[in-house]
C-alpha positions as YAML, in Angstrom:
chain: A
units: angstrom
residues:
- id: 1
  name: UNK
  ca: [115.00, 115.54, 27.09]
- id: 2
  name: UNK
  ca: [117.35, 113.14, 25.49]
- id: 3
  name: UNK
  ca: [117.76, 109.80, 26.97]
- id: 4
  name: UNK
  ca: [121.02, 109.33, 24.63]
- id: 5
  name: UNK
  ca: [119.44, 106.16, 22.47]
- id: 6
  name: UNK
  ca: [119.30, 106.30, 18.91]
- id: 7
  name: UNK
  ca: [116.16, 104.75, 16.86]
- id: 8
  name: UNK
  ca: [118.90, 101.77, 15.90]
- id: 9
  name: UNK
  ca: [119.53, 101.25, 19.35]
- id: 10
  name: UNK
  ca: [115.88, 100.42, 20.01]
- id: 11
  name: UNK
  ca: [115.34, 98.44, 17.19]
- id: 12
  name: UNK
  ca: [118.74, 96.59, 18.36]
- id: 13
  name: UNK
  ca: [116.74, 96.51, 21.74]
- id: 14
  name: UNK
  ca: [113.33, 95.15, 20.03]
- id: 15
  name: UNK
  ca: [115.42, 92.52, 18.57]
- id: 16
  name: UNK
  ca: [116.88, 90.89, 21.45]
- id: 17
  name: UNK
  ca: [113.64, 90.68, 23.47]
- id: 18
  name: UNK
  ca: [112.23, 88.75, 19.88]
- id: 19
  name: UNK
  ca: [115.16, 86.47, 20.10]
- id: 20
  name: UNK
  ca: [114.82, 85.70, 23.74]
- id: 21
  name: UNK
  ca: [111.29, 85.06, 23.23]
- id: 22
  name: UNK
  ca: [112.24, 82.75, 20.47]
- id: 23
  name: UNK
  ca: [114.82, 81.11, 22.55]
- id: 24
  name: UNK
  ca: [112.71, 80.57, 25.29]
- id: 25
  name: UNK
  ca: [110.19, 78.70, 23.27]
- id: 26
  name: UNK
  ca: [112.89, 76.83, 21.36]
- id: 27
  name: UNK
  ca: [115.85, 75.76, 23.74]
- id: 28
  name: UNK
  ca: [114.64, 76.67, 27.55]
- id: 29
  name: UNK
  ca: [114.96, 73.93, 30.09]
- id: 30
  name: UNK
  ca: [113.05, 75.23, 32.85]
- id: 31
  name: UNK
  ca: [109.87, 75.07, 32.63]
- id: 32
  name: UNK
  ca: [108.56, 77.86, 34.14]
- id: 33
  name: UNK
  ca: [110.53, 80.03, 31.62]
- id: 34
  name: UNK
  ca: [108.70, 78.13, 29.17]
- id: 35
  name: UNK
  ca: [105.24, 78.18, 30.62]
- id: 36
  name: UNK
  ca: [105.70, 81.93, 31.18]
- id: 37
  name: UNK
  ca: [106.40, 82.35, 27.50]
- id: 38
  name: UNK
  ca: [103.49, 80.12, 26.40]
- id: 39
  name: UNK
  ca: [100.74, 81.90, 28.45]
- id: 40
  name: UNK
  ca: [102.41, 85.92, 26.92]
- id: 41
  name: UNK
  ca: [102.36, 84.58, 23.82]
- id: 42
  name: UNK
  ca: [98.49, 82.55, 23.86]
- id: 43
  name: UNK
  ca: [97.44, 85.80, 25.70]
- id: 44
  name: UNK
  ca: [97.87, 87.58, 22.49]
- id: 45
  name: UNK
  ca: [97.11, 85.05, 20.41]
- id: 46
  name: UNK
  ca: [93.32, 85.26, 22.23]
- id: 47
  name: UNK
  ca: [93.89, 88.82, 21.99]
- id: 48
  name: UNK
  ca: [94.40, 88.93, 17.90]
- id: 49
  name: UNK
  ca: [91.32, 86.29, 17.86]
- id: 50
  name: UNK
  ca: [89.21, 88.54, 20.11]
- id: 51
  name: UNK
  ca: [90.01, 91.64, 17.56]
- id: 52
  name: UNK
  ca: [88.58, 89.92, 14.92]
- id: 53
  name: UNK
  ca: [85.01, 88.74, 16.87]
- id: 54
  name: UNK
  ca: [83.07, 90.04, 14.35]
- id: 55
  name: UNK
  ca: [84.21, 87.42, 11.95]
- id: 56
  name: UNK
  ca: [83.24, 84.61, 14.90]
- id: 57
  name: UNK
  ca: [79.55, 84.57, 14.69]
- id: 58
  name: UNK
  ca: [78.35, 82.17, 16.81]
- id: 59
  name: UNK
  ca: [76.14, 80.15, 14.65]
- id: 60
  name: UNK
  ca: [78.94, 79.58, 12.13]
- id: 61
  name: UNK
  ca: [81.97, 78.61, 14.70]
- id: 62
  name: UNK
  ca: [81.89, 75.63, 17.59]
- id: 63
  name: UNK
  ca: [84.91, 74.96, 19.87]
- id: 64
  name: UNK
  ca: [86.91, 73.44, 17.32]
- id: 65
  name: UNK
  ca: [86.69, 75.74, 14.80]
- id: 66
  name: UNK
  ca: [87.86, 78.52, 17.23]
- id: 67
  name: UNK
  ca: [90.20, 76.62, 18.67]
- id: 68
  name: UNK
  ca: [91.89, 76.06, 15.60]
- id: 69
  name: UNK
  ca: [92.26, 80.07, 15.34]
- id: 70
  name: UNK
  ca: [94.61, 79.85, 18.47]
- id: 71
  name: UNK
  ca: [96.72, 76.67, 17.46]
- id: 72
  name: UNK
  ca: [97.09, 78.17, 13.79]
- id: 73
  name: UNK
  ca: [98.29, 81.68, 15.57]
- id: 74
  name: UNK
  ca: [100.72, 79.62, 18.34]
- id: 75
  name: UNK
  ca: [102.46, 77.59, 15.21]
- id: 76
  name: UNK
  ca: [103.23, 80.61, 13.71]
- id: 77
  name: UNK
  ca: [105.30, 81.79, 17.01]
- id: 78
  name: UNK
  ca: [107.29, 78.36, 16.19]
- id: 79
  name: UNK
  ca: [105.64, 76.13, 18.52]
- id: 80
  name: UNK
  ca: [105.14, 72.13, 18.63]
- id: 81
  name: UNK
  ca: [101.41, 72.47, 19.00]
- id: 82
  name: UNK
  ca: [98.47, 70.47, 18.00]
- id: 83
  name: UNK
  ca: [94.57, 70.05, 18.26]
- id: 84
  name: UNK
  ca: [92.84, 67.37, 19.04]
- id: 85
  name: UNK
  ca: [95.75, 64.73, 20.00]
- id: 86
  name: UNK
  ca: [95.21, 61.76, 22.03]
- id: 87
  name: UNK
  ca: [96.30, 62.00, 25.13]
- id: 88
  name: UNK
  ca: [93.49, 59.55, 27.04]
- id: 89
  name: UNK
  ca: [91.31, 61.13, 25.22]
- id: 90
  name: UNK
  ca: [91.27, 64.09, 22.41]
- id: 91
  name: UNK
  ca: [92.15, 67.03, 24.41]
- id: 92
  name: UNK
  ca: [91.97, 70.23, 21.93]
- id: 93
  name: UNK
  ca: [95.10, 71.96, 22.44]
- id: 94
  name: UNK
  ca: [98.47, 70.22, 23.56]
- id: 95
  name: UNK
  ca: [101.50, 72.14, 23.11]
- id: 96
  name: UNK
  ca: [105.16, 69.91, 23.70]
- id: 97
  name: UNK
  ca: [108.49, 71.99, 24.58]
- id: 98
  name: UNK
  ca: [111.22, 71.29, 21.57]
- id: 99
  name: UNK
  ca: [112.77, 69.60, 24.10]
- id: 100
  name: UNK
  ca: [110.55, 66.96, 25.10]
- id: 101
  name: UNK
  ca: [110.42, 68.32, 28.66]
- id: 102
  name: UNK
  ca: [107.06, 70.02, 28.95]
- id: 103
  name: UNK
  ca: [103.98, 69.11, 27.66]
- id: 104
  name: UNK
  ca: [100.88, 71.54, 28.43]
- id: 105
  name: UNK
  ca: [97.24, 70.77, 27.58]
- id: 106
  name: UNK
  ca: [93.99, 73.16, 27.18]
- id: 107
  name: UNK
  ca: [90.38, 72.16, 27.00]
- id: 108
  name: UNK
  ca: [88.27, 74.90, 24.70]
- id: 109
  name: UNK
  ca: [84.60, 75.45, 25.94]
- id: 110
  name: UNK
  ca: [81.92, 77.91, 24.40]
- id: 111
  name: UNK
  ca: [80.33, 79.26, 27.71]
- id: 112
  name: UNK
  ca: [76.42, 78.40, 27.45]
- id: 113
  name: UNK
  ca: [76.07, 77.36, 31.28]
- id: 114
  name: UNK
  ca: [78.30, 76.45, 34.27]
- id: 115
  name: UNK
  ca: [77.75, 72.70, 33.70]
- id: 116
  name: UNK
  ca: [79.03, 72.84, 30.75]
- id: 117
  name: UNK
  ca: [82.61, 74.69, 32.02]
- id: 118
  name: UNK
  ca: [82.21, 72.07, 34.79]
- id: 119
  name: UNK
  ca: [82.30, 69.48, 32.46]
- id: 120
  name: UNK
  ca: [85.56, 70.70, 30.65]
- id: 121
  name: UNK
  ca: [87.32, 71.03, 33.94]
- id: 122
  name: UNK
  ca: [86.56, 67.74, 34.48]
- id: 123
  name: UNK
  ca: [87.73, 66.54, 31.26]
- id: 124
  name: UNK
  ca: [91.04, 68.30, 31.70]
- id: 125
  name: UNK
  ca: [91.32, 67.40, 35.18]
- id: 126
  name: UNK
  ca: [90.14, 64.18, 35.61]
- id: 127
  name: UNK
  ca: [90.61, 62.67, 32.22]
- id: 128
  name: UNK
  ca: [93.15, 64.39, 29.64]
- id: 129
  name: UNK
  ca: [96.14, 65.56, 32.31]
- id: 130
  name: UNK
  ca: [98.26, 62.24, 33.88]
- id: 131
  name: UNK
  ca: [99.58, 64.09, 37.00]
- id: 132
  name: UNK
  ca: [102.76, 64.48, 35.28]
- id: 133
  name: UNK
  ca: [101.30, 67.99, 34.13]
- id: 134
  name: UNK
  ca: [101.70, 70.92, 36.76]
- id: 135
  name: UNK
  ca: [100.17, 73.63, 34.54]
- id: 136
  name: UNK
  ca: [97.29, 74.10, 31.99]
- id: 137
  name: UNK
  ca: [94.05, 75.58, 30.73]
- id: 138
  name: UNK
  ca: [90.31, 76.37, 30.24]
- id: 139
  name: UNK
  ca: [89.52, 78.25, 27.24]
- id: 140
  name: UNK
  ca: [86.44, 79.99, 27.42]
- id: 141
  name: UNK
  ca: [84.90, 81.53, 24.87]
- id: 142
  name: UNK
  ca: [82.42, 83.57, 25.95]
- id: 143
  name: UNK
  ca: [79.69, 84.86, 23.55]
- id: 144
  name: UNK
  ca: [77.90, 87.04, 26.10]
- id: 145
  name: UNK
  ca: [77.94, 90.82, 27.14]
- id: 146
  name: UNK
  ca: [80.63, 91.73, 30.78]
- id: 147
  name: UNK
  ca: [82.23, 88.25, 30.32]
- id: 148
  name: UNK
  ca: [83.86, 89.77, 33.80]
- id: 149
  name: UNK
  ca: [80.38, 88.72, 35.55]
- id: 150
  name: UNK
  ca: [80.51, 85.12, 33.63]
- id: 151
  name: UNK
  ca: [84.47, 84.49, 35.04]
- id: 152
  name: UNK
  ca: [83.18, 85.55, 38.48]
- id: 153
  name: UNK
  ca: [80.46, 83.46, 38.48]
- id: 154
  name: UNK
  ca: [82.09, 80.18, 37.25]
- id: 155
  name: UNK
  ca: [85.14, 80.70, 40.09]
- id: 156
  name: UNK
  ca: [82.26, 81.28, 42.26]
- id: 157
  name: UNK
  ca: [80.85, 77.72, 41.79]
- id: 158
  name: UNK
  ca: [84.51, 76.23, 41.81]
- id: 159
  name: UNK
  ca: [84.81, 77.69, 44.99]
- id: 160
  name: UNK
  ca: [81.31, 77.06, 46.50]
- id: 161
  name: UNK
  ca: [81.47, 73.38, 45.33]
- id: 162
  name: UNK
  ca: [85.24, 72.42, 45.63]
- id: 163
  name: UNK
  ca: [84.72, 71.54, 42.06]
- id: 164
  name: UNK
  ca: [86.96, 68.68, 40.62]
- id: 165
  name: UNK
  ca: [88.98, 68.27, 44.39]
- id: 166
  name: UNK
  ca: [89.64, 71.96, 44.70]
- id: 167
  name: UNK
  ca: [92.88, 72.74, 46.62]
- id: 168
  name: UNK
  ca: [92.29, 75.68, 48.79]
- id: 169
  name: UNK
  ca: [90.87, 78.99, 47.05]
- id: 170
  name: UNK
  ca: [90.49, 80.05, 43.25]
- id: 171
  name: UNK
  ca: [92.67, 83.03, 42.86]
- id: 172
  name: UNK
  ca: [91.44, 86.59, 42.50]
- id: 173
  name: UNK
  ca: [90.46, 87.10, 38.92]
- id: 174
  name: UNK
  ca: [92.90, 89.81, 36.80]
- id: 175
  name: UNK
  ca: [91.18, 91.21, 34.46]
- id: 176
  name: UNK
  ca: [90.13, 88.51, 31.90]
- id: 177
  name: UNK
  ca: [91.58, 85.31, 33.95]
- id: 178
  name: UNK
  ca: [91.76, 83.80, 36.91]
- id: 179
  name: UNK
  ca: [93.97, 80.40, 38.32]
- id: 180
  name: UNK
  ca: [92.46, 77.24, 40.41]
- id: 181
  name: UNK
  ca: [94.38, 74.27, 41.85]
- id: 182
  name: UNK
  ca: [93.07, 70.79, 41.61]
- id: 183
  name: UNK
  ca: [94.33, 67.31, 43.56]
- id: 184
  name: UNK
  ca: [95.08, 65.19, 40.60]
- id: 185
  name: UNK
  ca: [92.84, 62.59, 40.68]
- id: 186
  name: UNK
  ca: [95.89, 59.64, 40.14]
- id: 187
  name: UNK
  ca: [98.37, 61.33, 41.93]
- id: 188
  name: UNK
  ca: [97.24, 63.23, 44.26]
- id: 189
  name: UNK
  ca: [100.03, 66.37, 42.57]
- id: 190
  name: UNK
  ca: [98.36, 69.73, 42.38]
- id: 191
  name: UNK
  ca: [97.44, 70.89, 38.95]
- id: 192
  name: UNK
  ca: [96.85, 74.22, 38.05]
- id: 193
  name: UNK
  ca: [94.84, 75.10, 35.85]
- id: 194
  name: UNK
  ca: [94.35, 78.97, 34.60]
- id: 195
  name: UNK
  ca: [90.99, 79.75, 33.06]
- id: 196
  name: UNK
  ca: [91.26, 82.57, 29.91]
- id: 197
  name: UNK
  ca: [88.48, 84.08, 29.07]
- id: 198
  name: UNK
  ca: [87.98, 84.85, 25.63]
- id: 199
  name: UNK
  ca: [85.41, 87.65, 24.65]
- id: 200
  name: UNK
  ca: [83.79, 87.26, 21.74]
- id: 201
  name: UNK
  ca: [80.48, 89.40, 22.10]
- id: 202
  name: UNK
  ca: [79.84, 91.01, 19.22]
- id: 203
  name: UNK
  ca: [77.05, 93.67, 19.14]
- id: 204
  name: UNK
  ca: [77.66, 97.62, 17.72]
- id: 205
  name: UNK
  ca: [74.82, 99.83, 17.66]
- id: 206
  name: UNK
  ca: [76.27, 102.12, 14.84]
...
C-alpha cells in the first residue's frame, strides 16, 4: 500500500531531523534539549566504538586511550569537547554547550573490580563536578563476558552502601545503562549521574 511519500520526501525528512540534531547541539538553550542530544549522540558514539572491540585489546588500550575513541567520535558531531581538562582535577571527558550554558563531565573506568568504579564515582562526584552540574557520567568499559551481570552488580553495591551520599534508589537498569542520584558533596544539589556501559568483550570461537 502506498503511503503517498516519494523517496525525496524522505530524504527531505532525513534532513531535517540531521539539522535539528545539529541545531540542538549548536544553538539550544535549554538544557535538557541539549543533554538529551548529548547522551543519543555518545550512545552511538559507544555503539560505533563497541563495533570495532576487536581492535580494543585490552593489553594495548587503558582508559585514556579509549576514551579518546569517544571524544574523537563526539568532535566530529560538532561538539566543544575535550579530554583530560582541569576542572579540580583532570576529569576525562568535559563537553561545554556553544553557548556557554552547559557544561557536562564523564569519568572513564576499565571495570576490573567494584572499588575501582567506586573510586571513579567518587572522583566525579566528590571531586571533578562543583554542584553547578545537574547531569553526567560513568563510562565503563567493561572487558568481561554478560556485562548485564557486571551493571547489576555495581548498582547493587551503590544501592546496598548508599555509595557517594546516594539519594533514594539507583534506577532500573535499560539494557546497557542505568541512572543514580548523588547529594553533592558542596551543595547539597542532586547530581545525576548515568552509568554507560561499554562492552568490549571480545572472544569468537570461529
Amino acid at each position: 500500500m502506498s503511503t503517498g511519500r516519494s523517496p525525496i520526501d524522505e530524504v527531505d525528512e532525513l534532513y531535517s531531523r540531521a539539522e535539528q540534531r545539529v541545531l540542538v547541539r549548536r544553538r539550544s538553550e535549554a538544557p535538557e534539549h541539549f543533554i538529551s542530544q548529548l547522551y543519543e549522540d555518545l550512545i552511538q558514539a559507544i555503539e560505533l566504538l563497541e563495533k570495532g572491540a576487536n581492535h580494543y585489546p585490552r593489553d594495548k588500550f587503558d582508559e585514556t586511550s579509549l576514551t579518546k575513541q569517544i571524544v574523537d567520535r563526539m568532535a566530529c558531531f560538532g561538539y566543544a569537547i575535550t579530554a583530560e581538562s582541569d576542572s579540580r582535577g583532570h576529569v576525562d571527558v568535559t563537553v561545554t554547550s556553544h553557548r556557554k550554558t552547559v557544561t557536562w563531565l564523564g569519568e572513564a573506568k576499565i571495570h576490573k573490580d567494584y572499588g575501582w568504579l567506586h573510586k571513579g564515582l567518587e572522583q566525579l562526584v566528590g571531586r571533578y563536578t562543583t554542584g553547578r552540574h545537574a547531569d553526567a557520567a560513568l563510562l565503563i568499559y567493561i572487558y568481561n563476558k554478560n556485562a548485564a551481570t557486571v551493571l547489576d552488580s555495581w548498582s547493587t553495591k551503590i544501592k546496598e552502601e548508599k555509595l557517594c551520599e546516594l539519594v533514594g534508589e539507583p534506577s532500573k537498569r535499560e539494557r546497557t545503562t542505568f541512572n543514580s542520584t548523588h547529594a553533592h558533596p558542596s551543595w547539597g544539589v542532586p547530581l545525576l549521574v548515568r552509568h554507560l556501559g561499554i562492552s568490549l568483550y571480545y572472544n569468537p570461537k570461529v
